[in-house]
N, C-alpha and C positions, 0 to 999 in steps of 0.2 A: 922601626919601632914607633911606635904610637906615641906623640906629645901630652905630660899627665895632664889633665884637668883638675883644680880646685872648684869647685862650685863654693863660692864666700857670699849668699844669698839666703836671708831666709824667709823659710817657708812663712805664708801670708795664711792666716786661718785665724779661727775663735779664740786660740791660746798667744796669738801674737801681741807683746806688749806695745802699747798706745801711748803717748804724748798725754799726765793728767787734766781731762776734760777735750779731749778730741772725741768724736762719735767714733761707733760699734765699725770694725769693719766686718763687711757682712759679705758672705757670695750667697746667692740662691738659685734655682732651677725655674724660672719661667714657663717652661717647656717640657712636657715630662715624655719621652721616647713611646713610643705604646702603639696601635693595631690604626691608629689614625693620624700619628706623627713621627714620622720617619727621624725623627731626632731629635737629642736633648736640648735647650738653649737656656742661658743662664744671664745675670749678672753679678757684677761688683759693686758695691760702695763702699769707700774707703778715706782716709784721712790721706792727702799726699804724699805726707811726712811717715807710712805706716811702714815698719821693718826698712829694708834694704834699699835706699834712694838718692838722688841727686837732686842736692839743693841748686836751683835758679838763684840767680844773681836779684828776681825780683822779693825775694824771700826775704832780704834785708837790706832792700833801696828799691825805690818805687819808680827809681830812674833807669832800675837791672831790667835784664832780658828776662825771659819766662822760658821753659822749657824749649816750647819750639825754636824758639830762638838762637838757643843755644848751641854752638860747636861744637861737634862730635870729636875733634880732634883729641882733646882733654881727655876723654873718656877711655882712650885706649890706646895701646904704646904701654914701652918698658915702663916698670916702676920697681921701686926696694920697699918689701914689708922689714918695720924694724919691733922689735919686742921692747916697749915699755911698761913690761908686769911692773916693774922695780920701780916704777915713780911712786910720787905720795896721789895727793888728790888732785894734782894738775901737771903734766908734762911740761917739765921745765927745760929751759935753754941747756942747764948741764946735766939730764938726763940722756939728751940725747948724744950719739955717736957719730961728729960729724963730719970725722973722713967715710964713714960707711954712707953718709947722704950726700955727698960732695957733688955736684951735677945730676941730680936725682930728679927727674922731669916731676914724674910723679912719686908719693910716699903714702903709704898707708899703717897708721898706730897700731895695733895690738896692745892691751891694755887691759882682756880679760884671760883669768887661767882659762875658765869655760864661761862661754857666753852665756846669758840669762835669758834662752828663748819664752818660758812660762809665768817670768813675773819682770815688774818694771823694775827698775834700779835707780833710785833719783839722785843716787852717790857717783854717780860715774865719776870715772877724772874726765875732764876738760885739757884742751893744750894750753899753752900760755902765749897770749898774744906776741909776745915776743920772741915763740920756735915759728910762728907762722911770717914776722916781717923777716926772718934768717931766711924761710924757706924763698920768703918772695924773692929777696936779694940775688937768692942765686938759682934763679929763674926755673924754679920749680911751679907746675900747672896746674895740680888738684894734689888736694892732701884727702884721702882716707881716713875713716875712723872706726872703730867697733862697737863705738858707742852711738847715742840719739842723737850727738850734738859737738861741736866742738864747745863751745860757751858749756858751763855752768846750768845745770835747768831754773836756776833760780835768775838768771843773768839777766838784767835788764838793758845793759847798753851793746850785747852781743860786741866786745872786742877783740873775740879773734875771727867774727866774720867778716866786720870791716876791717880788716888786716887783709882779705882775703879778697875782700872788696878792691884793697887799695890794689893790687896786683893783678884784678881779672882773672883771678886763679878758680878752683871749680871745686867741690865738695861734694864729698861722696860721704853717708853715717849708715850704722847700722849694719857693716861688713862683719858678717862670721869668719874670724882668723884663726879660730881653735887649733886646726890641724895644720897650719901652714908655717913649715919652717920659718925662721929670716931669712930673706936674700932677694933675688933679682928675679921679675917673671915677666910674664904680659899681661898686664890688665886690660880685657873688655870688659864695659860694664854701659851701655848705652842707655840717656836715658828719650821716652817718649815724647815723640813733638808737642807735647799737649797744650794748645793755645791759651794763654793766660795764666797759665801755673805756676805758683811759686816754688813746686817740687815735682819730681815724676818718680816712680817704681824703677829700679833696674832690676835685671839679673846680672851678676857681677861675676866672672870668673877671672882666675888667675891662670896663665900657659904655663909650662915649663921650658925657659928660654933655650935655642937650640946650639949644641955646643961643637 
């Protein structure tokens, strides 16, 4: 029997919401297929931070690594999605369940009923700096999220990244969870060696672990 796939990845296009005051992400066709070129060639430009990606550690320390830099390890291996629809405006310490994260390498929030792929949302919930020093404690490696950000968009001192900082732990925002039960799966979500970047694009899937 075939192991299911989630695809928790979204699609990057003209209706993708953007960071307010990040530029247009654009693709265009360069190259158009026709009777004297054997095929189409295109580009991107894009904000690093656009839909579905992984923050670099230089994203919020100038002394982090940048993409390329960064270990793949993080990126893939077990993890628990847990459902925090029920928080207020920030994922608190007693919202969460935390014999269900007890040894949880990796964890990814859910947070939306349906994600907001066509309009930005500046009300996300945020986690609270203090579900992320628990998480460190007990030597969890990247936290997930389905929203643009762990912080606040208004957050000025970003304290649950430096919490995340403080642990060399890894951040992945912007995961489609709609469809995905709670429980236990494999996460790949790799992101691009991109030299100097403070963020890179993934594609993010979940496996269904084998029993």
């Amino acid at each position: 029997m075939a192991t299911r796939i989630w695809d928790i990845t979204q699609r990057l296009g003209k209706r993708t919401p953007l960071w307010p005051g990040e530029p247009d992400l654009v693709v265009q066709r360069n190259v158009q297929l026709g009777p004297d070129c054997p095929v189409n060639i295109g580009q991107v430009t894009a904000p690093l931070h656009a839909g579905t990606h992984a923050d670099a550690p230089l994203h919020y320390s100038n002394e982090g690594v940048d993409s390329a830099g960064s270990s793949l390890e993080p990126y893939i291996g077990p993890c628990v999605v847990v459902d925090m629809r029920h928080a207020g405006e920030r994922v608190e310490v007693e919202d969460c369940d935390w014999e269900a994260l007890e040894g949880a390498a990796r964890v990814l929030f859910r947070t939306y009923a349906t994600f907001p792929h066509d309009a930005w949302d500046e009300n996300f919930k945020a986690i609270a700096p203090e579900v992320i020093e628990r998480l460190r404690v007990g030597r969890t490696v990247l936290i997930g999220v389905d929203t643009p950000s762990l912080d606040p968009q208004s957050s000025k001192t970003m304290d649950a990244h430096h919490e995340v900082l403080a642990g060399d732990m890894r951040i992945l925002e912007g995961l489609v969870l709609d469809d995905v039960p709670p429980g236990e799966y494999e996460l790949i979500a790799l992101p691009l060696p991109l030299e100097g970047a403070d963020a890179s694009p993934v594609r993010a899937i979940l496996r269904e672990l084998a029993r």
